[in-house]
C-alpha positions in Angstrom: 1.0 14.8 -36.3 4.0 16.5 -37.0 7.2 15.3 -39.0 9.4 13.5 -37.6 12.5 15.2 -38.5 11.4 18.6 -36.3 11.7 17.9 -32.6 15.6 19.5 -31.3 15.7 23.3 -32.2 19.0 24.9 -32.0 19.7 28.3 -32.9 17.0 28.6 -34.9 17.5 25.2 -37.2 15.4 22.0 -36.2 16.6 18.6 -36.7 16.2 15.4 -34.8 19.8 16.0 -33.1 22.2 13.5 -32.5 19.4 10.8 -30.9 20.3 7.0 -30.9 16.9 6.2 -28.6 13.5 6.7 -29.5 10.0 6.5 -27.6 6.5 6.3 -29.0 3.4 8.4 -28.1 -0.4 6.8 -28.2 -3.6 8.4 -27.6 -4.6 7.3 -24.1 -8.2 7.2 -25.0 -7.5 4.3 -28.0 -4.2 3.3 -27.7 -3.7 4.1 -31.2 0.0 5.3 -31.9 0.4 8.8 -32.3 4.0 9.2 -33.5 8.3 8.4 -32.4 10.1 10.7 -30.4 13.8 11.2 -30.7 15.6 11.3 -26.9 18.2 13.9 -26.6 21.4 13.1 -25.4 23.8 15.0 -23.6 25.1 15.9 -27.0 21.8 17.9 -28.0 22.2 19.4 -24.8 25.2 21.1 -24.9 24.3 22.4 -28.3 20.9 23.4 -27.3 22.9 25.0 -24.2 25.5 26.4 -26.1 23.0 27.9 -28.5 21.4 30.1 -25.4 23.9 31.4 -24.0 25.7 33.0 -27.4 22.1 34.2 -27.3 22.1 35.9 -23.9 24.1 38.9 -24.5 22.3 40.4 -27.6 18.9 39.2 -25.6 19.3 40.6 -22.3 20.4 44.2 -24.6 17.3 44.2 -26.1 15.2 47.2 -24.9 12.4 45.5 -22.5 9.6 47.0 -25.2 11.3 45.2 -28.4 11.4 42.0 -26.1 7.4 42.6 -25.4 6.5 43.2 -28.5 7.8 39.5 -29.7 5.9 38.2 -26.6 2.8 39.7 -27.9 3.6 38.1 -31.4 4.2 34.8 -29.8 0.7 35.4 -28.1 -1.1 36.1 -31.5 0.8 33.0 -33.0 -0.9 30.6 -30.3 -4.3 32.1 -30.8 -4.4 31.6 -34.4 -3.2 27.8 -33.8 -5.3 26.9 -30.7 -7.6 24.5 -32.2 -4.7 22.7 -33.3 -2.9 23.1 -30.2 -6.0 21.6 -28.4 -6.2 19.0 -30.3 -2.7 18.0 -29.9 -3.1 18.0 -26.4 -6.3 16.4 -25.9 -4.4 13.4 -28.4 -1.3 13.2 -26.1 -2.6 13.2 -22.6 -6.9 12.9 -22.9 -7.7 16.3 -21.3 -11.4 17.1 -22.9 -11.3 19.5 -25.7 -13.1 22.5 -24.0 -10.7 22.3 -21.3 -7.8 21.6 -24.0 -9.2 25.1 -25.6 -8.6 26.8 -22.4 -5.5 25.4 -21.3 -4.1 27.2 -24.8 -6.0 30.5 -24.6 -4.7 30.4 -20.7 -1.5 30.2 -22.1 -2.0 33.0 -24.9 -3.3 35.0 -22.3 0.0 34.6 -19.8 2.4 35.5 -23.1 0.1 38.9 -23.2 0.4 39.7 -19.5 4.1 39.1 -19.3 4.9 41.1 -23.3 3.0 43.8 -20.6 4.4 43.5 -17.4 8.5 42.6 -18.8 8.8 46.3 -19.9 7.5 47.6 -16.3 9.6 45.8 -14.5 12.0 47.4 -12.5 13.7 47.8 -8.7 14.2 50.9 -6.9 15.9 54.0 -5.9 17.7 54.4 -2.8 18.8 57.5 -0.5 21.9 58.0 -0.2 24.4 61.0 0.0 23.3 63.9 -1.8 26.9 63.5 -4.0 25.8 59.9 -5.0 23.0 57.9 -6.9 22.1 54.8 -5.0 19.7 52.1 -6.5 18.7 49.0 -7.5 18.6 47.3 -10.6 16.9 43.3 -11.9 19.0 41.7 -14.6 18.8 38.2 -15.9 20.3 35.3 -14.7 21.1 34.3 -18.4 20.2 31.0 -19.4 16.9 29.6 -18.4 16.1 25.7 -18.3 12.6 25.1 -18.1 11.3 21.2 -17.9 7.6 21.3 -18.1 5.1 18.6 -17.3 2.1 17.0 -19.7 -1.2 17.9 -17.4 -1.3 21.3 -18.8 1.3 21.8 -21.5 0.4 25.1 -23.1 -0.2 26.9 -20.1 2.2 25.9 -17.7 4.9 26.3 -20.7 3.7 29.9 -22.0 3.9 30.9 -18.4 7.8 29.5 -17.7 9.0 30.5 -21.2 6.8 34.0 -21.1 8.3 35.3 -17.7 11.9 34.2 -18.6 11.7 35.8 -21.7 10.5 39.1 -20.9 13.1 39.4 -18.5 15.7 39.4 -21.5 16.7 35.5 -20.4 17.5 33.1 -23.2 15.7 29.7 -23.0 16.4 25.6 -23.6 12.9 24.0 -23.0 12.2 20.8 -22.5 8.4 19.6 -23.0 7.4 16.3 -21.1 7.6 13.4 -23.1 3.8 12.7 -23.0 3.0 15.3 -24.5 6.1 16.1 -27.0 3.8 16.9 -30.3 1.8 19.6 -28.6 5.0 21.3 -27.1 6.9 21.0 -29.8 4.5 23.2 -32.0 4.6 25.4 -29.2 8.4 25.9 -29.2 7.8 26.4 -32.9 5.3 29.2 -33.2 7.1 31.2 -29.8 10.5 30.7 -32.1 9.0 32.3 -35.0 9.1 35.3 -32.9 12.5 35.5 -31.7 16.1 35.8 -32.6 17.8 32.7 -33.2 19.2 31.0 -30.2 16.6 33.2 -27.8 14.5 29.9 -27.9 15.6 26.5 -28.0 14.6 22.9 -27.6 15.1 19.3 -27.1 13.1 16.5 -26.9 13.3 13.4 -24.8 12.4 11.5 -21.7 13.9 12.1 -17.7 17.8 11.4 -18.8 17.7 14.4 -21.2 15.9 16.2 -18.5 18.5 15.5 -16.1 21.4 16.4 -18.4 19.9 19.9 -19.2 19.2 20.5 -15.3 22.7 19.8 -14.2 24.3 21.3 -17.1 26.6 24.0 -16.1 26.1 26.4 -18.5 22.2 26.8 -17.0 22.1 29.4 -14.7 18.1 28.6 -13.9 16.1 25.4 -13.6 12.5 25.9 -13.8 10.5 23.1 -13.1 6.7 22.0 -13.0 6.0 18.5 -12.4 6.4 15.8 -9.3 8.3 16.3 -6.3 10.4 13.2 -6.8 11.7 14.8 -10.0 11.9 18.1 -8.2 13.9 16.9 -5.9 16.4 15.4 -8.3 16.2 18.5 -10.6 17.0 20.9 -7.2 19.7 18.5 -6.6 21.4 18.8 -10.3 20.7 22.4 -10.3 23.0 22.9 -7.1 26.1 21.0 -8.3 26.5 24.1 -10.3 24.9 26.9 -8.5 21.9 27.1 -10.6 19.1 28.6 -8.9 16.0 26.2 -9.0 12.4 27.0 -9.5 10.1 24.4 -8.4 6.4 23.8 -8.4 5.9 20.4 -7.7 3.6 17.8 -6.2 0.5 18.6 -3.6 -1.4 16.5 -1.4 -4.4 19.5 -1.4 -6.9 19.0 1.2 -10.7 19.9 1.1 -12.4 20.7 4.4 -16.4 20.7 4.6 -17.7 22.4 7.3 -20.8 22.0 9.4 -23.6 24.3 8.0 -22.8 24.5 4.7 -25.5 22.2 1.5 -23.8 19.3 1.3 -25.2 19.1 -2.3 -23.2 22.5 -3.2 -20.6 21.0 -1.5 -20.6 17.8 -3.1 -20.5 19.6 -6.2 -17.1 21.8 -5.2 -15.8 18.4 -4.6 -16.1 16.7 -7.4 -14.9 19.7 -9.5 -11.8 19.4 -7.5 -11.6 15.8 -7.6 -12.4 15.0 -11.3 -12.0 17.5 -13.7 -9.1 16.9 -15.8 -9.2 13.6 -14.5 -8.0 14.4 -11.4 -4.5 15.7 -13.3 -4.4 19.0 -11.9 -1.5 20.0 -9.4 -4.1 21.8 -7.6 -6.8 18.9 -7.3 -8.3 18.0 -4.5 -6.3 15.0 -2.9 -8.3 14.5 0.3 -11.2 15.2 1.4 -12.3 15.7 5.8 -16.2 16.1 6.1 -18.0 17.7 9.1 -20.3 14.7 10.6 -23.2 17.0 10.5 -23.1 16.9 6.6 -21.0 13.9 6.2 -23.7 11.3 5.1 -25.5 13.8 2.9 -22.1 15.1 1.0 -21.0 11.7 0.8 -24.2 10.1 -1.1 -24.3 13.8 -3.3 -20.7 13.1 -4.1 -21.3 9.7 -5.1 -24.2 10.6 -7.1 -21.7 13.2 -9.2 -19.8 10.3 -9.9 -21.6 7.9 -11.2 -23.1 10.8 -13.2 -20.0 11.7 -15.3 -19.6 10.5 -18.8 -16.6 8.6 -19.5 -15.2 8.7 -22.8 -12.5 10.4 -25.3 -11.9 13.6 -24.7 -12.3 14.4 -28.3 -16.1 14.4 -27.8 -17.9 17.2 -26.7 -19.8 14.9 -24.4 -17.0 13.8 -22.7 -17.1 14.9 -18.7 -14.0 12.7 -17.1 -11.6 11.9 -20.2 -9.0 9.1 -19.8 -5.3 8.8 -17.5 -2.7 10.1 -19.4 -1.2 6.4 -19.9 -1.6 2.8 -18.3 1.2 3.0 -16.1 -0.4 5.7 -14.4 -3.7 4.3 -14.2 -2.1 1.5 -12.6 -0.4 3.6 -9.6 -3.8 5.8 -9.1 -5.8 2.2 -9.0 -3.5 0.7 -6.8 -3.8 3.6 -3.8 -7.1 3.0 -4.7 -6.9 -1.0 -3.6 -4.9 -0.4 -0.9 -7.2 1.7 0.5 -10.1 -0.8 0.4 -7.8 -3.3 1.7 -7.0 -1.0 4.4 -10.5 -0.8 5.5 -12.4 2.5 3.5 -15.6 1.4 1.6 -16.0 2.1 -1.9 -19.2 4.4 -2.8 -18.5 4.6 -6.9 -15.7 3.9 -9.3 -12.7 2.1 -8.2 -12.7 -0.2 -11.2 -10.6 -0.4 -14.1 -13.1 -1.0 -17.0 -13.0 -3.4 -20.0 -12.0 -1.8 -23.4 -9.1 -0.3 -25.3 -7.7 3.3 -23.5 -6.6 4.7 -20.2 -9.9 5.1 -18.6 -10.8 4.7 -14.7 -14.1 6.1 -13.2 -15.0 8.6 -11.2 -14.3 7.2 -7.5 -15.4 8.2 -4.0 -14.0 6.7 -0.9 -15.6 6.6 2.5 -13.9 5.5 6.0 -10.4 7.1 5.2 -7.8 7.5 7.8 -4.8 9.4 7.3 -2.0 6.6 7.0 -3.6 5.9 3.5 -1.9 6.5 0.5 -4.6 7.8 -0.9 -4.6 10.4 1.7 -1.4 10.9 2.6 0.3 10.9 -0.8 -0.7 12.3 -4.5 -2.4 10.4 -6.4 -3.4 12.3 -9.1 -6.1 10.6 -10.4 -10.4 11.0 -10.3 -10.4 10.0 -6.4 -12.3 11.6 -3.4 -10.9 10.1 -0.5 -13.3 11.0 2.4 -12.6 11.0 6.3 -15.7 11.8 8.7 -14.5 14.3 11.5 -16.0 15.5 14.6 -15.0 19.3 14.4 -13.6 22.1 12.6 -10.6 22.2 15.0 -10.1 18.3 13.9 -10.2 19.1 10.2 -7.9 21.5 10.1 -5.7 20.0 12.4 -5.3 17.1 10.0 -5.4 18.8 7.3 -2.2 21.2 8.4 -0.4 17.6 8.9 1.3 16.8 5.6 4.2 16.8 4.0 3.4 19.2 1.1 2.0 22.5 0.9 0.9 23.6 -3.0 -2.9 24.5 -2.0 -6.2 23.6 0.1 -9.5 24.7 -0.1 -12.5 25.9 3.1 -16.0 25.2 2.6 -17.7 26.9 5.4 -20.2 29.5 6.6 -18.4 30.7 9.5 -16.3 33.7 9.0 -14.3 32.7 12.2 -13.2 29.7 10.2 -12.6 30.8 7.1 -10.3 33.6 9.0 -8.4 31.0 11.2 -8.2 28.4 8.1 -6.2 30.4 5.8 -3.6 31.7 8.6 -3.1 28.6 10.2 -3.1 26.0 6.7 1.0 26.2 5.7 0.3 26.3 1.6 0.7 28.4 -1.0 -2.6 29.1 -1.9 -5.9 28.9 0.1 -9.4 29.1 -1.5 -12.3 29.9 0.2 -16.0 28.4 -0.5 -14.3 27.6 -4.3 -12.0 25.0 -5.4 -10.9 26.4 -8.5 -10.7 30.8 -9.4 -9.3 33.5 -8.4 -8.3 36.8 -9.5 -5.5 37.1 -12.6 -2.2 38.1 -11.5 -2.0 36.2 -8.2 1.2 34.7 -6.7 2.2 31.6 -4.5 4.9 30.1 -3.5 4.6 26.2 -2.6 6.2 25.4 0.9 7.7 22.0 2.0 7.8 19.1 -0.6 6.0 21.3 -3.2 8.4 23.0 -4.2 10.5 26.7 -3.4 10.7 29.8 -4.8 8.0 30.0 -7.3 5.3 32.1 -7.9 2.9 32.5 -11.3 1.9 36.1 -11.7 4.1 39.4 -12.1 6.2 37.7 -8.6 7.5 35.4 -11.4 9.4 37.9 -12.9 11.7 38.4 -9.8 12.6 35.0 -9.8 14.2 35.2 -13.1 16.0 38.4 -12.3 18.8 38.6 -10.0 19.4 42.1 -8.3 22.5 44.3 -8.1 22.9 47.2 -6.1 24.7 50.3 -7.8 26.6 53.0 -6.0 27.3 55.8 -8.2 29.7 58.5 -6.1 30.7 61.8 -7.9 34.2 62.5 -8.2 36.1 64.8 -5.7 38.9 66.2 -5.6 42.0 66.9 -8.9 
């Protein structure tokens, strides 16, 4: 692990900052300690803040190529350090270390696309009088705050940091404090390629986070995580008139239609359910089965289940690695007993087992209804909640009915559905007949409780620009 005097990075010099707190990191699949983190206090903060914005000016001036060239640098810098990136993350938070791998060469990949697109990005001309230039132009906001969460903390990162910095922002970054190790390599290999001040960090836990979101010298949040911290960061951010980027929280739903294998789709399912342990802000968080294939999918998807090996992620084996900690083991386990309680009936999983880590199984609910937590909230966690529905028009109707609004996915045959699904479903991203894909490049923007204004993809560059209309009138007249 790293040392332990390298976590705060301020204008270019790390330290440990000003800390009087610590936390400790374990592995979740042994428990074993992994190293102490420093918190940041407000203190590390305003240095970290003040940092950036001396930054801004000579940043923001920096032609657009120059700035994508040090992306692409960054980019080759977490390449040649992805197995140890992988393994750092795969320590911190359990993801298996194949999807560890492409969580980091996800990331590499974003800092590429953006060192492209930055330079290309532009606004427009306008017509005007013929004695006049009229147009547009996209400058940065100035100081960037991006908090980042632990389920994915290469890629999400590379893609907040990547699109502020190509805009000619200047950035204070704080990784989540499960996985602090892995982001704070990160922080160190992207500042290796930057001007001092351009990149800076602090580590710590949700009071440092809240100090850098309502910090008045941040002119942008950007924030990846829950919606009850997005809702606290949007609510910092507009004491001060910082603009707020949030992707938060999702409640996805999965609808299986009549027609379609309920093998295949039991398959789709449990990719959406259980791969990265069911830590994925796009997982699959309910699940409304056509009657006509309801039985079938349901004993296919229990089946899938009990099939996948349990274990540390660390081994190649490994198909469903552990919960990033206990205490969220124990919030995913209880929607799980509530719902039992509540009447659904358990097909697989739904135990916690005996032994050292953070492991739960792979668990399929049958009999849901949606006043369960476990259908009506996130539980982010290996869980298929299934509810048995009459008709198509039924499970979209309930699967339109939620609060949030990040993604959901249509398994179906029927063109007519497909067609009506993605129209009527109010989220930012529909997939058809796949739970997971999609070309590069694409942009959403999550609607209700799962978040505002944010979109991955070259759309993510707008929201770090702010645009100013120029009138340029010729002189007349002595």
């Amino acid at each position: 692990m790293r040392p332990h005097d390298r976590w705060m990075l301020v204008d270019g010099r790390w330290s440990r900052g000003r800390a009087r707190e610590a936390f400790e990191v374990r592995d979740p699949a042994t428990g074993d300690a992994l190293g102490t983190v420093p918190v940041g206090t407000a203190a590390d903060v305003d240095e970290a803040v003040a940092a950036a914005v001396a930054a801004a000016p000579g940043w923001a001036a920096a032609p657009a190529a120059e700035r994508g060239a040090a992306l692409h640098a960054a980019a080759r810098a977490v390449d040649e350090h992805a197995d140890e990136l992988a393994r750092l993350t795969t320590a911190e938070m359990g993801k298996p270390a194949g999807d560890a791998r492409g969580g980091v060469e996800a990331g590499a990949g974003t800092l590429r696309q953006y060192a492209e697109l930055g330079p290309l990005h532009g606004a427009r001309s306008l017509q005007g009088g013929r004695d006049a230039a009229d147009f547009m132009v996209r400058e940065p906001y100035g100081t960037v705050a991006v908090i980042t969460p632990w389920n994915d903390p290469v890629a999400i990162a590379c893609g907040l940091l990547g699109a502020a910095l190509a805009t000619g922002n200047t950035v204070v970054h704080k990784p989540s404090e499960r996985t602090p190790h892995t982001g704070a390599l990160l922080a160190e290999l992207l500042a290796g390629c930057l001007p001092d001040g351009v990149l800076n960090v602090v580590s710590g836990d949700a009071s440092t986070g809240a100090a850098l979101a309502g910090h008045p010298g941040v002119d942008v949040v950007a924030h990846v995580g829950s919606s009850a911290t997005g809702r606290r960061i949007a609510g910092l951010a507009a004491r001060n008139g910082a603009r707020a980027l949030l992707e938060n929280g999702g409640c996805d739903p999965l609808i299986v239609d009549a027609g379609v294998d309920p093998r295949w789709a039991a398959e789709q399912a449990a990719t959406g359910c259980f791969a990265n342990a069911g830590q994925i802000c796009t997982s699959v968080e309910r699940v409304y089965a056509h009657r006509d294939v309801a039985e079938e999918f349901l004993a296919a998807l229990a089946e899938r289940a009990r099939g996948l090996r349990t274990g540390p992620g660390a081994d190649p084996a490994t198909g469903l690695g552990p919960l990033v900690d206990a205490r969220h083991r124990a919030q995913v386990h209880e929607h799980v007993e509530k719902a039992v309680a509540e009447g659904a009936r358990l097909l697989a999983g739904g135990r916690i087992p005996d032994g050292p880590g953070c492991f739960y199984p792979a668990t399929v609910l049958a009999g849901c209804t949606d006043d369960m937590a476990v259908m009506a909230e996130e539980t982010f966690g290996p869980v298929a909640p299934v509810r048995t529905v009459g008709s198509f028009d039924e499970a979209l109707d309930e699967a339109c009915r939620s609060r949030y609004g990040l993604a959901a996915t249509v398994l179906t045959t029927d063109m007519a559905h497909a067609q009506r699904a993605w129209r009527a479903l109010p989220v930012g991203t529909v997939k058809i007949n796949a739970v997971f894909g999609g070309a590069p490049g694409g942009s959403a923007t999550p609607r209700r409780a799962s978040g505002r204004g944010f979109g991955y993809g070259p759309d993510l560059l707008d929201e770090m620009t702010a645009v100013k209309v120029v009138h340029l009138q010729s002189v007349t007249g002595g």
